[in-house]
N, C-alpha and C positions, 0 to 999 in steps of 0.2 A: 566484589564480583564485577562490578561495572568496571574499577578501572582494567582487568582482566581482561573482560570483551573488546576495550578499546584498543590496547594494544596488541591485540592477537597477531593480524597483520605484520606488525615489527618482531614479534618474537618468533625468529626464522626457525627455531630448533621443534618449537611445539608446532608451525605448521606445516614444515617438512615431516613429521609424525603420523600427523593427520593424512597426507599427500601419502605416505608408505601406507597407511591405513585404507585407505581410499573412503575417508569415512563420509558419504554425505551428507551426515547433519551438518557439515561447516560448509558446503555450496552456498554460496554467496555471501560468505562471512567475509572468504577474502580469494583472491587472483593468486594462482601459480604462472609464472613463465617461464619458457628455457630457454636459455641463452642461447646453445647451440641451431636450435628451429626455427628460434624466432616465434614462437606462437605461446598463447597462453589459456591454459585451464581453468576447468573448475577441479574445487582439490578428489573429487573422487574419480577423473580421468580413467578409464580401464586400460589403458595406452600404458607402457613396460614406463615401471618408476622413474624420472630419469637423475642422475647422479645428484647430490647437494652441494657440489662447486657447482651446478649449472644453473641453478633454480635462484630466482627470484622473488619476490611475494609484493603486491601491492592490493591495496584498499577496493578500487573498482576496476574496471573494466576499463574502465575511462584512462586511467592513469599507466594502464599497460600497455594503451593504443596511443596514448601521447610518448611513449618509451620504444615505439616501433615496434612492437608485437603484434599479431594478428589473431583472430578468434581460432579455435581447432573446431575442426569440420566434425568432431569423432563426439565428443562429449559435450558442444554448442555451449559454450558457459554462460551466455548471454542467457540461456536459456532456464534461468534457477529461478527459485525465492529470492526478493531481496535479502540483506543485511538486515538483520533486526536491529542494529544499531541505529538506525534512524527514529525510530521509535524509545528505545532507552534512551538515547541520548537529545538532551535539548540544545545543545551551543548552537553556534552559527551554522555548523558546516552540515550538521543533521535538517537542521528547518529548509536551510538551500536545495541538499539535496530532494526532501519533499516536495521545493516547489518544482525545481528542475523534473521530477519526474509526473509534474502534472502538466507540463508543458508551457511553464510562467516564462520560459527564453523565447522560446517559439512565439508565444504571441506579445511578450511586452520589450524583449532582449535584454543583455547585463541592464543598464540603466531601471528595468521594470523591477526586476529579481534586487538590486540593490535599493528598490527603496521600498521595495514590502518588506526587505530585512532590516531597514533601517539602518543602512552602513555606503558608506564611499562603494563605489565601484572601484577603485582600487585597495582598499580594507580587505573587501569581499572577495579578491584574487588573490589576495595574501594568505589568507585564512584559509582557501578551499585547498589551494597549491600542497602551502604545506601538512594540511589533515589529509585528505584524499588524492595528494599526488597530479593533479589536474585543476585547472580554472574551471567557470563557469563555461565556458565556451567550448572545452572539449567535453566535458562531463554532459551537455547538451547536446554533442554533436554523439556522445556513444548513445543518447537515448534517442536520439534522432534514426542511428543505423539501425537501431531495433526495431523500434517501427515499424523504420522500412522494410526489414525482414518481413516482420511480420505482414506488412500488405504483399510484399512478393508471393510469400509462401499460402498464406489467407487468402485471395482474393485475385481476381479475373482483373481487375483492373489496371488498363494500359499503363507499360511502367514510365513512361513521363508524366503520367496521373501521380502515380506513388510518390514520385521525385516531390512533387508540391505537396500534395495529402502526409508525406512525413513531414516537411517542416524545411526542406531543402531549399535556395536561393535559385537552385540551378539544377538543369539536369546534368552537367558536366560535375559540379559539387559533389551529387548524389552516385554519379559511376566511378568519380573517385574515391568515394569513402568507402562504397562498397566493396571494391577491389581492395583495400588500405585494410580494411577490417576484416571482410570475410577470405580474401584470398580468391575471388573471383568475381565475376561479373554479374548482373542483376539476372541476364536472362539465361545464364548458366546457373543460380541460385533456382530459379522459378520451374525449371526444368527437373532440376533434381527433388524439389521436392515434390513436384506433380508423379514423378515414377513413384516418390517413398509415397504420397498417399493415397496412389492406386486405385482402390473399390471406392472410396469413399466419397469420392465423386466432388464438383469443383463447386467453388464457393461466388456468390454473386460479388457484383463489387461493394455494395453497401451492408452485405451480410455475411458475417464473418463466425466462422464458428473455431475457437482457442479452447486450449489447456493452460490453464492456469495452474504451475508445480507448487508444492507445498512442503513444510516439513513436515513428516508423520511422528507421531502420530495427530487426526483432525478431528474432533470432534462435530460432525455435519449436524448430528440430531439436533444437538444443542442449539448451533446457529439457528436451523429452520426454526423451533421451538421460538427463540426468541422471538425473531421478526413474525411471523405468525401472531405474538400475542399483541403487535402491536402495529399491525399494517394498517395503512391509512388504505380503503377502498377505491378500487381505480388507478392508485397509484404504486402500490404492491399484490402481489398475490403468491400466496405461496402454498406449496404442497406439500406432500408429508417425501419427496424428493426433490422437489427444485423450489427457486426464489426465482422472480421475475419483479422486475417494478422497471420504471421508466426516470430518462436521467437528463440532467438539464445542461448542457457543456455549453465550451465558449461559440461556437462554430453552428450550434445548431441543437437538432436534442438525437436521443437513442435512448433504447427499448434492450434490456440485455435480462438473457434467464440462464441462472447461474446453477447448476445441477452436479453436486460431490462425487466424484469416482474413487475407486480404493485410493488412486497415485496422481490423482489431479482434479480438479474442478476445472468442467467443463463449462465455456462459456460462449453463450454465442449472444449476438451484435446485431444488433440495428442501428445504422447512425447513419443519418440525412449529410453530416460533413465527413469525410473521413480524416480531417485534418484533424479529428476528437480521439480518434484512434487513442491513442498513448493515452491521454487525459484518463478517459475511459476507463482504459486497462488499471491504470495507477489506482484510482479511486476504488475498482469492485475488490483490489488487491486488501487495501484499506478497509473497507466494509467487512470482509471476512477478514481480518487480522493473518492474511497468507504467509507473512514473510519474520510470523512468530517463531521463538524457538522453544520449542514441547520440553526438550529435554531440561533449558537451563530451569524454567520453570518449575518442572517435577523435581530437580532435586532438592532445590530450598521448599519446596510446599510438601511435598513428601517424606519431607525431615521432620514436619511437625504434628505430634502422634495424635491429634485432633482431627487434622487433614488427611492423612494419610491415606485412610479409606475410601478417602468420596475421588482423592487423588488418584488410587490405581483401579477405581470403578469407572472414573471418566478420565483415560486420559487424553490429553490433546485438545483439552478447552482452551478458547479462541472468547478474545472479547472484543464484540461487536464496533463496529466504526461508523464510519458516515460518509456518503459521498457526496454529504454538500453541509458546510458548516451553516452556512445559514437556515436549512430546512430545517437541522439538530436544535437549533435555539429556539424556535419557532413551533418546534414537537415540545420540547421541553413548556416553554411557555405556559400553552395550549394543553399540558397534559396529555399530547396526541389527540385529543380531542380539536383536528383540522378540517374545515372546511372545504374537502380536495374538491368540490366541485368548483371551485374558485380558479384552480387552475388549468390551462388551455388543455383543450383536447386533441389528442394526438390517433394516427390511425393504429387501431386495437392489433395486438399480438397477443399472444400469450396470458389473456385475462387482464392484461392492464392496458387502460384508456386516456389515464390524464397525465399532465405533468404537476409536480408539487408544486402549489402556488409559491409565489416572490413573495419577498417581502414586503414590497409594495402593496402587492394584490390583496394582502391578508390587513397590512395598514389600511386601505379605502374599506375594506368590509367592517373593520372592527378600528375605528378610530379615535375611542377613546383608552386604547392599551399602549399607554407608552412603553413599554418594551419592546413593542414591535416595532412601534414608530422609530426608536434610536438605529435597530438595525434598520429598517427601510433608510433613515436618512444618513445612515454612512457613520450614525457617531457610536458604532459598534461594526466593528471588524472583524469578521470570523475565519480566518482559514490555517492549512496545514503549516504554515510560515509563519505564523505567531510564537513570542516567546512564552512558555505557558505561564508562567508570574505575570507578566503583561498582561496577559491576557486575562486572567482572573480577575486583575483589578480591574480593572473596564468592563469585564463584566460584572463584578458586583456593585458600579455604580450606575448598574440600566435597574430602572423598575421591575422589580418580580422577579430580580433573580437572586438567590439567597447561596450561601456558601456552597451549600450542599449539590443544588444547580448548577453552581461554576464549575465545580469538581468533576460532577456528572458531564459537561459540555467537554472537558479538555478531556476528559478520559476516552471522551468516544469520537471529537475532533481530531487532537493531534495524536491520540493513538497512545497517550500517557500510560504506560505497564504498574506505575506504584502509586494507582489512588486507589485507598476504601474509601466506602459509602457506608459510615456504619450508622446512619441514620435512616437507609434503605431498610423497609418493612420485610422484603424476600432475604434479605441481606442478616437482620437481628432472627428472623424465624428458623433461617437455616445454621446459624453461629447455636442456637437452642438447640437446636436436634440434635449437633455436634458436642451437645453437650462443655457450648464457649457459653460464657457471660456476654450478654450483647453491652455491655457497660465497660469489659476489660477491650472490646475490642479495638480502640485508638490504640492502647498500651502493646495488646498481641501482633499488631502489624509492624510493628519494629522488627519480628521476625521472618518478617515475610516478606521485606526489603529485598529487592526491586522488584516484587512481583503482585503487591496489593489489590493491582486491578483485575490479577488472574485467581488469587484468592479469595475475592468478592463474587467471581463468577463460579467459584465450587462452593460457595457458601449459600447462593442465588439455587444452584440443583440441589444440595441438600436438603434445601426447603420445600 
């Protein structure tokens, strides 16, 4: 099945299928363009089929705007779920584009991004090129236009503000990309979409209220459910409708409360930088597992006549993320038993006051836990750019952290789709009810290959 997903993009015939189908669950799997327009979709376009000598197929977005194609104004493609392949997959080109989309170009450039991956900055052009169709550089620059979109179409602020606030060198850079990518101008962009949002009235510059698209089906109960049993006070708060908690970026902090609609989660923003924007975005993406795919998952967990029930009771379970690798090891640590008054206080929104304390912060309070201490001192590494085997083993040689822990960290760090936890207590009580052996369960996940960490999370409600 994995290798399946990866090559989708190259098998022209099944996603010319898809493109006649107009099926959405593949928006953002992979890019249509036509040759004749020059523009490129998402594959459910409502735009008249157009022939298959004309059509094209690449990987991102990014690789269709380095091929001279432009976004279609009609169907916004930019504007989906990611690719869940970043997530299933661990190679190079998957970790890059995580960091690329948390904004590691923008703030360190190729040389940053090349050595959180631990490779040449020319290895790492070799490798994107040929998997994704695009370098570092343009694949930064399509996450750069977005953005910028999005401050255009979000937000009051002056667009030589947005020019810099997206990540751009220049406002000349930034009127030419927009023009290259969207087929028009910024303040032809800004215009158009102030008539599409009409009543709903205009947005400040530091406060931005988004749709965040999904594949359906989502399972929202469940997320809230979760974080609710485990919010740290001050620093989350949640309702039996929205998540709100407060977020620590490179640029500055923001306050975002994230609230499920049938066909999107809505989300809106506070952020004192808005150069956090994308970062931002990337990570609540993460946090709720947005850019999962419902269906690949129901049909291998729905194939398994133990599963099956809890499978079509809940569908569209989503397994929780994190929007900061370090606060995950540090909750883990700690049992979620954190000290949030430790960290600074920020001006109150939405029922949340503080920001999750550093690692430092929690090191001076608590300075004989050396687990904390190795991530406070750098000699534990935690982010979306790690390779998850790397990563495990450096974590299981920090103090306190035991197999089960590592597993737990990368499951909900790098967004790992194929770990059990069959040593999880919610985990053995629900495999009971389902009437599994909490003993066969290492054996039973063989069949549940690549989806472990989504079958750990119907195993988690059955209980």
């Amino acid at each position: 099945m994995a290798t399946e997903t990866l090559a989708l993009w190259r098998d022209a015939e099944r996603c010319y299928r898809v493109v006649t189908a107009r099926d959405p669950r593949f928006d953002g799997q992979f890019i249509m363009a036509v040759r004749t327009t020059g523009i490129y979709c998402r594959p459910s376009c409502p735009a008249s089929t157009p022939k298959v000598q004309n059509v094209r197929f690449f990987p991102t977005s990014a690789a269709a705007q380095s091929n001279g194609f432009r976004a279609c104004r009609r169907c916004l493609p930019d504007a989906v779920p990611g690719s869940p392949d970043w997530n299933v997959r661990a190679d190079l080109a998957a970790r890059a584009m995580r960091l690329i989309s948390d904004g590691t170009v923008e703030r360190e450039g190729v040389p940053g991004l090349a050595r959180r991956l631990g490779y040449s900055e020319r290895q790492l052009g070799r490798v994107l090129t040929a998997e994704l169709g695009a370098g570092p550089l343009a694949l930064a620059r399509a996450h750069r236009a977005h953005s910028a979109r999005l401050l255009i179409e979000m937000s009051g602020l002056p667009l030589t503000d947005v020019a810099f606030a997206a990540g751009f060198s220049s406002v000349r850079q930034f009127n030419e990309t927009i023009r290259e990518v969207f087929a028009t101008t910024p303040s032809q962009l800004r215009a158009f979409a102030a008539s599409r949002r009409g009543r709903q009235g205009d947005v400040g510059g530091t406060r931005l209220s988004l749709r965040l698209p999904f594949r359906p089906p989502f399972d929202a109960v469940g997320l809230l459910r979760f974080f609710a049993a485990y919010a740290v006070p001050g620093v989350e708060e949640v309702t039996s409708t929205s998540y709100a908690r407060t977020l620590r970026l490179a640029h500055g902090t923001g306050i975002v409360r994230l609230t499920p609609e049938p066909d999107h989660v809505r989300c809106e923003l506070l952020l004192t930088d808005l150069r956090d924007l994308g970062s931002a975005v990337s990570r609540v993406r993460r946090l709720l597992d947005l850019d999962a795919d419902p269906a690949a998952v129901t049909r291998v967990l729905g194939a398994d006549a133990a599963l099956a029930s809890v499978v079509e009771a809940v569908p569209g379970i989503r397994v929780p993320g994190t929007v900061d690798g370090d606060e995950l090891v540090i909750r883990a640590l700690l049992a979620d038993q954190v000290p949030a008054t430790l960290g600074e206080a920020v001006t109150g929104e939405w029922g949340v006051t503080r920001l999750f304390p550093t690692a430092a912060q929690v090191a001076a309070a608590l300075p004989d836990h050396a687990g904390i201490a190795a991530l406070a001192e750098g000699r534990l590494d935690v982010h979306v750019g790690r390779e998850a085997a790397d990563l495990r083993e450096e974590l299981l040689t920090c103090p306190g952290v035991d197999a089960a822990t590592a597993d737990y960290v990368l499951m909900r760090v790098l967004g790992a789709p194929d770990i059990l936890l069959p040593a999880d207590a919610d985990v053995r009580r629900g495999a009971q009810a389902l009437g599994i052996s909490p003993a066969s369960l290492p054996e039973r996940a063989r069949a549940w290959t690549p989806w472990c960490s989504y079958a750990g999370m119907y195993l988690r409600r059955a209980a």
